[in-house]
Structure formats: C-alpha cells, structure tokens
C-alpha angles and dihedrals in degrees: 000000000000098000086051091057088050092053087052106036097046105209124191092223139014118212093203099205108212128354091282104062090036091042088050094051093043093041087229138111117230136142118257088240098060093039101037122117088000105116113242136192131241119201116196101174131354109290089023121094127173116208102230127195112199104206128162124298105245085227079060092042093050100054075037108047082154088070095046080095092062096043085052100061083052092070091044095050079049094052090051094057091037092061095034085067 
C-alpha cells in the first residue's frame, strides 16, 4: 500500500522515521543507528530512484530526548537538499 502512494504521489524526497519504515523501503534490515542521516535510495520502479533520508522515529526521541540533536541535523541535512533541488 505505501509503496503504491509513493508511486503515485511522486515525492522528491522520503524521511523514513525509525528502521522499520527505512528498512521496508530499502528491503534491508539495518539498525536506525547505523542508517540514520546517511542518504539512501528508493527505487520504485527500474530508472527511478528516491533519495531517502532514515532518521529517528519522534516515539524513540521521546523516551530519548538525548538523540533529538541528532535527529535535528537530519532535517538540516534535509533542508539543504531540499533547497539544493
């Protein structure tokens, strides 16, 4: 189903919040920490490719408040891309 929105939606990037979204849309299995703020690709379909950007998920940040820096520098590191486009 949510592959299936992307396909149709279209976006220019995808903030995967937590392993399990990113690892869903990578078909891989890696933990947050090692994945997160490392720009990914998402490939719907062959000759497209989605830049995708894992990050923490806010229910981890909030039993976490230390890591909301790192999530942080995430955006940032979004905006930039964002506005690069």
């Amino acid at each position: 189903f949510l592959k299936r929105k992307i396909e149709l939606i279209k976006p220019s990037v995808i903030v995967a919040l937590g392993a399990p979204a990113a690892n869903a849309l990578t078909d891989e299995e890696n933990s947050i920490s090692k994945i997160r703020g490392k720009w990914l690709e998402y490939s719907p379909q062959p000759g497209v490719v989605i830049p995708l950007l894992p990050t923490y998920h806010p229910a981890y940040l909030l039993r976490n408040p230390a890591q909301k820096a790192k999530s942080w520098f995430d955006f940032l590191r979004l905006a930039k891309k964002i506005s690069n486009d």
